[in-house]
Structures are given as structure tokens and as C-alpha cells.
C-alpha positions as CSV (number, residue, x, y, z in Angstrom):
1,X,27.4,-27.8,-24.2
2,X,25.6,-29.8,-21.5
3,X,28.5,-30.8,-19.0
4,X,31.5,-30.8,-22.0
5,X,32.7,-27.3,-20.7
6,X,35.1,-25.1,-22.9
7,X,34.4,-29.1,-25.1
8,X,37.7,-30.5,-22.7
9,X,37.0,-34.2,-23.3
10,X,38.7,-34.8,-20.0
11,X,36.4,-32.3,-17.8
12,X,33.1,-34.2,-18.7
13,X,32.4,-35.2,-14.8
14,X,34.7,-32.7,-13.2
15,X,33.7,-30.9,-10.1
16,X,33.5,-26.5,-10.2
17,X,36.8,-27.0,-8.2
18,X,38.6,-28.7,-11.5
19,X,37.0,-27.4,-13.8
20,X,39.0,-23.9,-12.1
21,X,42.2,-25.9,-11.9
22,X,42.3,-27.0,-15.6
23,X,41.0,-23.4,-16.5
24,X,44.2,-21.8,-14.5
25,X,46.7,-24.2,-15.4
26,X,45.0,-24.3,-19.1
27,X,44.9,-20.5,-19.1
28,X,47.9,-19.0,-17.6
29,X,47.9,-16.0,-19.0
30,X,44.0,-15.1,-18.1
31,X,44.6,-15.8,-15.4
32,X,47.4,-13.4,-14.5
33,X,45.6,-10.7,-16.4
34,X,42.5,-11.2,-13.8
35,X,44.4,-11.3,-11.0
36,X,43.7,-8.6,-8.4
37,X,40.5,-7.3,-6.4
38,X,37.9,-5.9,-8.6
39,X,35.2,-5.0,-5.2
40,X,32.5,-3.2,-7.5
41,X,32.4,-6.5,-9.7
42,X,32.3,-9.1,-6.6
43,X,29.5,-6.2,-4.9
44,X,27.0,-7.1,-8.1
45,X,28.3,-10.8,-8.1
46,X,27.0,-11.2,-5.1
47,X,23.9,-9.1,-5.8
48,X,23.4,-11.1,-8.7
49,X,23.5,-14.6,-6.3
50,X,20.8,-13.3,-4.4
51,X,18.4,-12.6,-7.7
52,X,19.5,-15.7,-8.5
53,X,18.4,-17.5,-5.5
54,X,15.1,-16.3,-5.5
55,X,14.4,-17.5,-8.5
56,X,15.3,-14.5,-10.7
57,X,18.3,-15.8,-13.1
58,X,20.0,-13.2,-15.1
59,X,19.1,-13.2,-18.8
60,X,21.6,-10.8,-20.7
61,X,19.5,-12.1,-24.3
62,X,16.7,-14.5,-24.7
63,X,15.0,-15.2,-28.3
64,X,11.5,-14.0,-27.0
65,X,12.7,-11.2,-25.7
66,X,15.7,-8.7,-24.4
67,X,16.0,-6.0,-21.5
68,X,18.1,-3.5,-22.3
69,X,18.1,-2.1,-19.1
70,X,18.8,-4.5,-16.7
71,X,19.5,-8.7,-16.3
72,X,17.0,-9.7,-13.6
73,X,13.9,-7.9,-12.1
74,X,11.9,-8.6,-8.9
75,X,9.0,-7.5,-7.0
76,X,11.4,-4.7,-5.4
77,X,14.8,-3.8,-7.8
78,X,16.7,-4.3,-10.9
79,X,19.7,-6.4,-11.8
80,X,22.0,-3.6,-13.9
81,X,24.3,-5.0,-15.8
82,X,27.8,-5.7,-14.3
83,X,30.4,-2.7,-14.0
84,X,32.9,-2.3,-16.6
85,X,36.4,-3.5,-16.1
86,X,39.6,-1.5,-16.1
87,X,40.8,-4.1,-18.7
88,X,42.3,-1.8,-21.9
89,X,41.7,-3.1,-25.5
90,X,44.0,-5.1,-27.1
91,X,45.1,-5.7,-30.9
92,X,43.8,-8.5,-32.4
């Protein structure tokens, strides 16, 4: 989508910082639902940001080919995938 996140024709040149106002004030209700302190989630976040910046970007699916095992592999460890949420199904 290049910069024309979530395709908001107002957003095109919009810093992280508004893009996460629109999303909130866009979004109310995701945003309630994700309210709260998830620390297993933020622990592999910031895992992940360290693969990441060393060079090792998560890949959850690429066309050549797919780990089903992990996101991001170095020299030392693997990237797992994220922990699940406590989020409960809902009807669609």
C-alpha cells in the first residue's frame, strides 16, 4: 500500500504518531478491546525489535518459501511466533 495506510486518503504523509491517533479515534472500539497489559506479548515485541535490528526481519510467509517453526533466525536463536492472546472468538 506504499505510505496510503489502512488506504485513508488523509494519512498519506502522516507521522507513526497520527497515523495511531486516526487509528484510536477511527477505531474506538479496538481500541477498548486491546486495552490492558499483555507482558508475554510486549516480552517477544521487544525480542522481535532486536532480530529486527540486526538485520533479521520477521517473515510470517514469503512466496519462495515459509518457516513453520519460527519468524526470524540468527546465528544464535529463533524468533517463535508471537503468544496467543486471551481475546475469545466472536460471531461473525
Amino acid at each position: 500500500m506504499d505510505n496510503n495506510y489502512f488506504d485513508w486518503k488523509d494519512a498519506k504523509h502522516d507521522t507513526a504518531r497520527q497515523l495511531a491517533a486516526k487509528f484510536i479515534e477511527r477505531f474506538p472500539e479496538v481500541v477498548r478491546e486491546g486495552f490492558g497489559f499483555d507482558w508475554n506479548y510486549a516480552g517477544w515485541y521487544v525480542e522481535m525489535l532486536g532480530f529486527a535490528e540486526r538485520g533479521h526481519f520477521p517473515v510470517a510467509y514469503s512466496w519462495d518459501h515459509v518457516e513453520p517453526n519460527y519468524l526470524a533466525k540468527d546465528d544464535e536463536r529463533e524468533l517463535p511466533f508471537p503468544p496467543p492472546g486471551e481475546a475469545k472468538p466472536r460471531d461473525v
